[in-house]
N, C-alpha and C positions, 0 to 999 in steps of 0.2 A: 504494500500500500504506500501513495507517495503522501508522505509527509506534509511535503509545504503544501500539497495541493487541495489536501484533505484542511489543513487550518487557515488558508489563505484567507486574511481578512480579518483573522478571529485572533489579535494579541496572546489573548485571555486564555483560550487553550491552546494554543503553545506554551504562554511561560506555565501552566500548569503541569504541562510534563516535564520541568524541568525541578530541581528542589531547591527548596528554600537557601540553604549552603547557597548556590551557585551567586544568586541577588545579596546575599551578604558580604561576598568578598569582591563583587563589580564591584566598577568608582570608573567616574571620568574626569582628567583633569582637563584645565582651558591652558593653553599653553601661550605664553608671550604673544607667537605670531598669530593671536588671535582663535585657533584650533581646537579643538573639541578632539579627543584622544579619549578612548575608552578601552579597558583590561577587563578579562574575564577574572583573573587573583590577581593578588599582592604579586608587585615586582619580586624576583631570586636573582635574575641576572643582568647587569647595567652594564653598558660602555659608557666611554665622560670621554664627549668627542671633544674636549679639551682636559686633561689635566689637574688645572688648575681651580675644575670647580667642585675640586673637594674641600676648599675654605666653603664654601654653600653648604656642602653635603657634611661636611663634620660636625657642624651643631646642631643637625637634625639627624644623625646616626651617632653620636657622640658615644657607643660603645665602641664601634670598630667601623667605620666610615667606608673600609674597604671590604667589608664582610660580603656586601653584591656585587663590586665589582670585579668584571672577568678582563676587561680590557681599559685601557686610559692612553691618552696620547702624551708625548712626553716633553709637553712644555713646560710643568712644573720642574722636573728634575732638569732641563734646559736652561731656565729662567730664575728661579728660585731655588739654590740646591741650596738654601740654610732652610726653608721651609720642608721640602723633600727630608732631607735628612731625619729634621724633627720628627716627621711622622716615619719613617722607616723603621725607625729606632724603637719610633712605639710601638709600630704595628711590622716586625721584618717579612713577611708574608706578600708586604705591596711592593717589593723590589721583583719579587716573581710573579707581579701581573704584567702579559704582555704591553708591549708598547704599540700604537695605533700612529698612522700618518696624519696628515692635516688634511680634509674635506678642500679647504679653499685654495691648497695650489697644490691639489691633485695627489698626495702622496697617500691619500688613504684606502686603503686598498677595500673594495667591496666583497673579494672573494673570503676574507682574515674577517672581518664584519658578521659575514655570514655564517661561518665558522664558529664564532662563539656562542651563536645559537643563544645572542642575550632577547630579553622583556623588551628592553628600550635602548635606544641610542639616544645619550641626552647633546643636544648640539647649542652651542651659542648662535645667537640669532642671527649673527653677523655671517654664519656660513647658510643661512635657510636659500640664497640666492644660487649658491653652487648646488646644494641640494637638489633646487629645483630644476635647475640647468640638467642635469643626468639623472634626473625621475626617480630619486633615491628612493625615497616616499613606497614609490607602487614599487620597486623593485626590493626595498625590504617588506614590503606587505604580505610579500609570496612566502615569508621565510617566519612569520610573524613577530618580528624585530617592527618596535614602532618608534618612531621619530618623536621627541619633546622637544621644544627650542625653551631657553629659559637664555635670562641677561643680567649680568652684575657690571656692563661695561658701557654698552653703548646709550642706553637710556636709563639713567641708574635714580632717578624717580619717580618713573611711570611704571621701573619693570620691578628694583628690588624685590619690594613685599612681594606681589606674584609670582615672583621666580622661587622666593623661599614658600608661599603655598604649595606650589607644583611640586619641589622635595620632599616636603610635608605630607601630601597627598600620597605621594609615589612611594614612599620610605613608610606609609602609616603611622604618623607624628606630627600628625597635624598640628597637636597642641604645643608641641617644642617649636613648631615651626612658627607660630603668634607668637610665642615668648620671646623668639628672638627679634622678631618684626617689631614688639612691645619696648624691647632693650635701645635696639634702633632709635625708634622714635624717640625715644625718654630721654638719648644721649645727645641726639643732633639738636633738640629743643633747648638744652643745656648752653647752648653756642646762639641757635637763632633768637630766642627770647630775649635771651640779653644784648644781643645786635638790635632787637628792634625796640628795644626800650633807650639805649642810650645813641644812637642815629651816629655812630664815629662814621671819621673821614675813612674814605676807601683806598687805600695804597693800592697803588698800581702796579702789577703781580707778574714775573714771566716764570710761566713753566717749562722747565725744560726736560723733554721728554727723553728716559734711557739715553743718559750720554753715556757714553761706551759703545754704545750699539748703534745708535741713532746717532747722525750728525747733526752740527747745529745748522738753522734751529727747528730742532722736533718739537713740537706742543701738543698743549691741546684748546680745544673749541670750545663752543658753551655748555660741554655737557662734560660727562666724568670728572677730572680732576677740577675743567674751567670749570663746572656748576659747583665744584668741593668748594674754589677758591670763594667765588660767589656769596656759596652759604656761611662761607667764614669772615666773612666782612672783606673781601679784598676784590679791586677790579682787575680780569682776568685778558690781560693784553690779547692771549691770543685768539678769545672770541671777537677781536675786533678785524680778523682778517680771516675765518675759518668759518664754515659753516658747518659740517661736522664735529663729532667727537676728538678727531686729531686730525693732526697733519703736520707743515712746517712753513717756517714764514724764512724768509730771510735775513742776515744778520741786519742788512742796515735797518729791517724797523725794527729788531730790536734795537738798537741802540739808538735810534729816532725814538723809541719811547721809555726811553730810559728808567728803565722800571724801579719803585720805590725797594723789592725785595723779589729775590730770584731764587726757586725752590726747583732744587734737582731731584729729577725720580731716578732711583736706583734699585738695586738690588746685590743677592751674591751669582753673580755672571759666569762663574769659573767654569762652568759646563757649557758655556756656549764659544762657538767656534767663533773667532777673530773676534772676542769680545776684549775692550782695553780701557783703559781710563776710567772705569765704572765706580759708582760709590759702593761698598758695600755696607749697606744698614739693609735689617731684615732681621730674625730672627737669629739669635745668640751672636749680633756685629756689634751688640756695644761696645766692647774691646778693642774696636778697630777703630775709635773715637779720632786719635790721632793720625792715622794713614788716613781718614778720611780728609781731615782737614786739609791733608796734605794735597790730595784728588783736587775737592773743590777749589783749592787757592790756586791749582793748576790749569782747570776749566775754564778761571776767569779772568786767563792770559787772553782768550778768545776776543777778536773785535768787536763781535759785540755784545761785549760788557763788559768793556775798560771802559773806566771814565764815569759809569752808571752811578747812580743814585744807591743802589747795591752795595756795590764793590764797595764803595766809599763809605760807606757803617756800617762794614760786614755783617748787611742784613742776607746773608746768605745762607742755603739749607740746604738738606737731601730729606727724602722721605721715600719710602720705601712703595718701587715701583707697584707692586702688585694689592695696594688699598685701589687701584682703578678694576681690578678684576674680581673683587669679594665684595661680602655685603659687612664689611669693616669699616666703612667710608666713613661713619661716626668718629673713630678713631680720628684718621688724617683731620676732617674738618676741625675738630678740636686741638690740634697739633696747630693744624695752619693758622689759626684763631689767636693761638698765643704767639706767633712770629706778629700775623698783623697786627694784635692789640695787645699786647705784653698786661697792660695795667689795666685791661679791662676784664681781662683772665686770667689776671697772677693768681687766684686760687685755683684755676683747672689743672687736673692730671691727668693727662694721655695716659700716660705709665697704668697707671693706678686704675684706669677706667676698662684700657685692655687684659689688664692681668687679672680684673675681674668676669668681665665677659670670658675670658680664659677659662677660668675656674667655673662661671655657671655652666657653660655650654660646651669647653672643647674639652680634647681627648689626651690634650698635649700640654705641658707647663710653659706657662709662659714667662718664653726669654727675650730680657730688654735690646733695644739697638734697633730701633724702627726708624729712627730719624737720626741727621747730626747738623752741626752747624759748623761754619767756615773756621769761626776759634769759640775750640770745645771746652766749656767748661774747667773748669781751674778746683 
């Protein structure tokens, strides 16, 4: 007897021949790019078609973050190897998950994909375009691997909270997932509140994007770091020539807009190829306090920014590249708050604030050295 043909039309009996079980472990999540994604169960098997979005997924699986994952690409241990580390250490199990290529300049192989026979492929949203270019979509649909797009980078507050729902949802942790979104909110309010009570002047801000990797001048636009600087009371030079999240301007306008204070994003780079000059803060670089200084006083040999408004009060910094790709952002704004308004946030602590958030949420102890300044503390 045919099935569909016998219930076509009739919901009601069909889902009656199915049990009760099946309807309690469905869920649909709505994904960044808008998407409606529905599971017969609970995710067992995840790719993380980046890496690095296990700062997302670690405080919404905060026992072992790696426990579903089969695959991950490997620009966390590329880009971040003080970050990597830390979690290796805790978890040595994630050194022997394979490593995946990049979606967006082709290296990711679909046959290694299929292979792992995972629930979801989770993608930043920034690859949904190549995705859709080679119909990734319908061609893992045959294998039942489903696409999630979630974003801690490109639109970081329209997508944050969403993105940590979608983990939430996927991981069944929904409620860890609002605690953290709650944490969020409590800490960025901490910085905006008080910007908008006391109306300071806005120092005029250039960011400079991964120097070691990136030549100058890499930025960014009015979103990510430029929306950080923003929410921290500071105007963010390179949304005034950028209409995305990044890009690069050239030196002379930086040095045409001679910026009140210049914040380098960096990280620990040693894992990546022709990487040089880089700052290292990140996770356990406090110790590097002094080579760093030494980095940034060498960067701003560069044309442009001799002579700057910067240079000249060594209102200069690093901050740790990869707060543009987590939902840590709280962090940095508050960081950047006290370069632009020193006395209007002498009592905030960065420090203090992360190694709390550390303790409520992650897996891992948290070690200082996220940021540094041009002449480090005495």
């Amino acid at each position: 007897m045919n099935l569909v043909k016998l219930f076509a039309g009739s919901t009601v009996a069909v889902a009656s021949l199915l049990p009760l079980s099946a309807f309690a472990q469905s869920f649909t999540v709505e994904d960044v790019a808008g998407r409606a994604v529905s599971f017969d169960a609970p995710v067992e098997r995840v790719i993380l078609g980046e890496g690095r979005m296990i700062y997302g997924l670690a405080p919404i699986e905060k026992e072992n973050p790696f426990a579903k994952v089969v695959g991950w690409r490997n620009d966390m241990y590329m880009n971040d190897k003080g970050g990597y580390s830390a979690y290796v250490a805790k978890f040595p199990e994630a050194a022997d998950i394979p490593f995946l290529g990049r979606l967006s300049n082709g290296t990711l192989s679909i046959e290694t994909v299929v292979d792992l026979d995972a629930d979801v492929l989770l993608l930043p949203i920034g690859d949904r375009e190549a995705a859709d270019e080679i119909g990734l979509e319908a061609t893992l649909a045959e294998t039942g691997t489903k696409i999630v797009y979630i974003d801690f980078r490109e639109h970081i507050l329209k997508n944050t909270e969403p993105s940590l729902e979608v983990l939430g949802k996927l991981f069944g942790h929904e409620e860890r997932a609002e605690a953290v979104a709650d944490y969020w909110n409590a800490q960025m309010a901490r910085v905006t509140d008080t910007l908008e009570a006391a109306q300071p002047e806005e120092p005029d801000v250039f960011m400079y994007r991964a120097a070691g990797l990136v030549e100058c001048c890499g930025t960014f636009g009015p979103d990510n770091f430029g929306l950080m600087v923003d929410w921290a009371g500071g105007h963010n030079i390179g949304s005034d020539f950028l209409p995305g999240y990044t890009g690069s301007i050239n030196a002379e306008q930086v040095l045409a807009s001679n910026p009140d204070v210049i914040v380098i994003t960096g990280a620990n780079w040693s894992n990546t190829e022709d990487a040089s000059g880089f700052v290292n803060v990140g996770p356990g670089s406090a110790s590097a306090a002094e080579e760093n200084s030494a980095v940034l006083q060498t960067l701003m040999e560069h044309p442009a920014f001799t002579g700057s408004k910067a240079v000249a009060n060594d209102d200069v910094h690093a901050i740790w590249h990869q707060f543009y790709t987590s939902p840590y952002q709280f962090v940095a704004v508050q960081q950047l708050a006290k370069w632009f308004h020193p006395e209007l946030f002498a009592d905030l602590d960065p420090d203090a604030t992360f190694a709390e958030f550390h303790e409520k949420f992650l897996p891992i102890d948290y070690q200082p050295g996220y940021w540094a300044d041009i002449k480090p503390a005495q």
